[in-house]
C-alpha angles and dihedrals in degrees: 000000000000127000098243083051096056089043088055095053087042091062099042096047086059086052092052097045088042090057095038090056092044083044088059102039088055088049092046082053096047098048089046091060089041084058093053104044091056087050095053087050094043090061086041094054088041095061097036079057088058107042081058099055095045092048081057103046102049086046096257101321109150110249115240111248116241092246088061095044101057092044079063099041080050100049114024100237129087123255129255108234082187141038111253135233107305117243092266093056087050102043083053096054089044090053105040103014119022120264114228103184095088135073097220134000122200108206121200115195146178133177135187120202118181111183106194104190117176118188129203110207116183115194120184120039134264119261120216084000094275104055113079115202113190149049121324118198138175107221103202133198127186119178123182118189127184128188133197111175138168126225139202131173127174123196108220091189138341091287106029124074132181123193143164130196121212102195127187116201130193119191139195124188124184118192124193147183131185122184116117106350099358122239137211143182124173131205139207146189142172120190138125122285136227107305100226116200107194138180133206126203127176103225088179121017103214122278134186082272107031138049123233117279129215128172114208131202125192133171123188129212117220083232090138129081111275128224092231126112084010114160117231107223112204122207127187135200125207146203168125094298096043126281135275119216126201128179118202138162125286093220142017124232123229099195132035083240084227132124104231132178127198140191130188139160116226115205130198139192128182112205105166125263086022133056112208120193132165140170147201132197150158126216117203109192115204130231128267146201119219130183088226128018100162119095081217124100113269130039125298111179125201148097142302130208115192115208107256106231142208127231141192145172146182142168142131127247126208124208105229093185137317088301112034143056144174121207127195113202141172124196141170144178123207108197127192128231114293111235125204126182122182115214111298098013142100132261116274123186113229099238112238097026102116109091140196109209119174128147136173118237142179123187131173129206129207125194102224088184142003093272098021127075138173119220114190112175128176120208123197117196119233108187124038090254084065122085110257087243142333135198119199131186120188131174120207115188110185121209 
């Protein structure tokens, strides 16, 4: 072999080696990648593997995620895995059903309340049946009533809620008669009102195919001033063309001076983009002793029975956005006849004493922060027993 020849297989022998060596280096990579790839699908198969057994072990309940479970190792509280009711469905719940989310909820209120009663007294008889002779005269009262009450309600637990309400009420009363020259004499009083304990408690949590139920549970303190043993004053205007008397109390109550206990169930639906609620109650008030129940001088001691009554309410609330709302609501209170008996005598039912009070109102709430809200509410009155019309602000704020 010739030398050129030698040289020739020298040099393609170290091509050869030279490829073989690159060759190996780019399968050692390969395989490499390959290497990793099967172990990132092993773990994945792993947890996939796990997420299945523990879907099967705890009967199809989804598995918390790890992320979610060391959020709650770190802080204590479990995690939400979904946003909660916004504050307009909230302030609706707080003001027609009972919220149960918060620990403790301060409630700010004040009412106004204005009765406007005209009455038309004839005096004399009508001649020929068409033909009245006599005195005509127009009998007026005006009541104003204004409310400013505190509110506190604790949630024991997420179905169990105490609360007490501390009102103070302020009343003005005008009486007037006008016959001949027209009378009037006016009345006022400020005390505190009937202090009211309450519980809440959720029977049913809401379901596809039933509302949310709540049973409610109030008894009231006679705290307030009471109507009984209370003396009539008469005044009396004079002149040219004759005189008008009217008689009137000496003094306003601010409370009924009863014990009363009532019971009532709430109910709640929600059917989106609507909330409907509705409730129904009866109120059994019980029986007291006072030293003077005559409106005469002089003590006259006995008993008072004030009629029980039935309630109830229903209506339906729209959630505007995350902050407002506008609700739409009827009620109404049939009241049975009231009974007094002085010592020694038998029971006699106060004519006129039964009452029909039913108003329409609509009210609206709006969540000024996370943990304040506004509630407004007008009320117009439908039967002559129902405030003409009444306007109400309240302000929750929920720790």
């Amino acid at each position: 072999m010739t030398l050129l020849s030698l040289a020739v297989s020298g040099s393609v022998l170290a091509e050869d080696e030279a490829m073989t060596a690159s060759d190996a280096e780019q399968l050692k990579f390969e395989i490499k990648q390959l290497q990793l790839i099967n172990e990132r699908q092993a773990q994945t198969l792993r947890e996939l593997e796990q997420r299945l057994y523990l879907l099967e072990s705890t009967g199809g309940a989804p598995a918390q995620k790890p992320a979610q479970q060391t959020a709650q190792q770190q802080t204590g509280e479990p995690v939400k895995k979904e946003a909660g009711p916004s504050s307009s469905v909230e302030n609706i719940l707080q003001e027609e059903h009972a919220l149960f989310s918060d620990d403790f909820t301060l409630e700010l209120g004040f009412n106004y309340r204005t009765f406007d009663r005209k009455d038309l007294v004839l005096e004399g008889f009508l001649a020929l049946d068409a033909i009245f002779l006599g005195d005509i005269s127009v009998d007026d009262v005006k009541a104003d009533i204004f409310t400013v009450d505190v509110t506190g309600r604790y949630n024991v637990n997420d179905r169990w809620q105490l609360g007490a309400t501390l009102p103070f009420v302020y009343r003005e009363t005008s009486y007037q008669r006008n016959v001949n020259v027209g009378v009037e004499a006016t009345v006022d009083e400020t005390n505190i009102g009937d202090v009211t304990i309450s519980s809440a408690y959720q029977l049913f949590e809401e379901t596809a195919s039933r509302p949310d139920i709540v049973w409610n549970l109030s008894v009231k303190a006679p705290t307030g001033s009471h109507p009984y043993g209370t003396t009539l004053e008469t005044r009396t205007r004079t002149s040219g063309t004759g005189s008008d008397t009217i008689t009137y109390p000496s003094e306003l109550p601010t409370g009924s001076g009863l014990w009363s206990i009532t019971s009532s169930l709430s109910f709640v639906k929600t059917t989106d983009p609507a909330i409907l609620f509705a409730n129904i109650g009866y109120t059994h008030n019980l029986q007291g002793s006072f030293d003077d129940i005559s409106s005469s001088s002089g003590d006259q001691p006995g008993d008072v029975r004030l009629g029980d009554s039935i309630f109830y309410g229903l209506g339906m609330a729209f959630a505007l956005n995350e902050r407002m709302s506008l609700s739409l609501s009827l009620s109404q209170r049939l009241s049975q006849k009231s009974e007094t008996r002085f010592d020694g005598q038998s029971w006699q039912e106060i004519i006129g004493s039964d009452g029909n009070a039913a108003s329409f109102t609509v009210g609206g709430t709006y969540a000024i922060s996370d943990r304040l809200s506004m509630s407004t509410s007008l009320g117009i009155g439908l039967t002559p027993d129902a405030s003409d019309f009444s306007i109400g602000v309240k302000f929750p704020y929920r720790f």
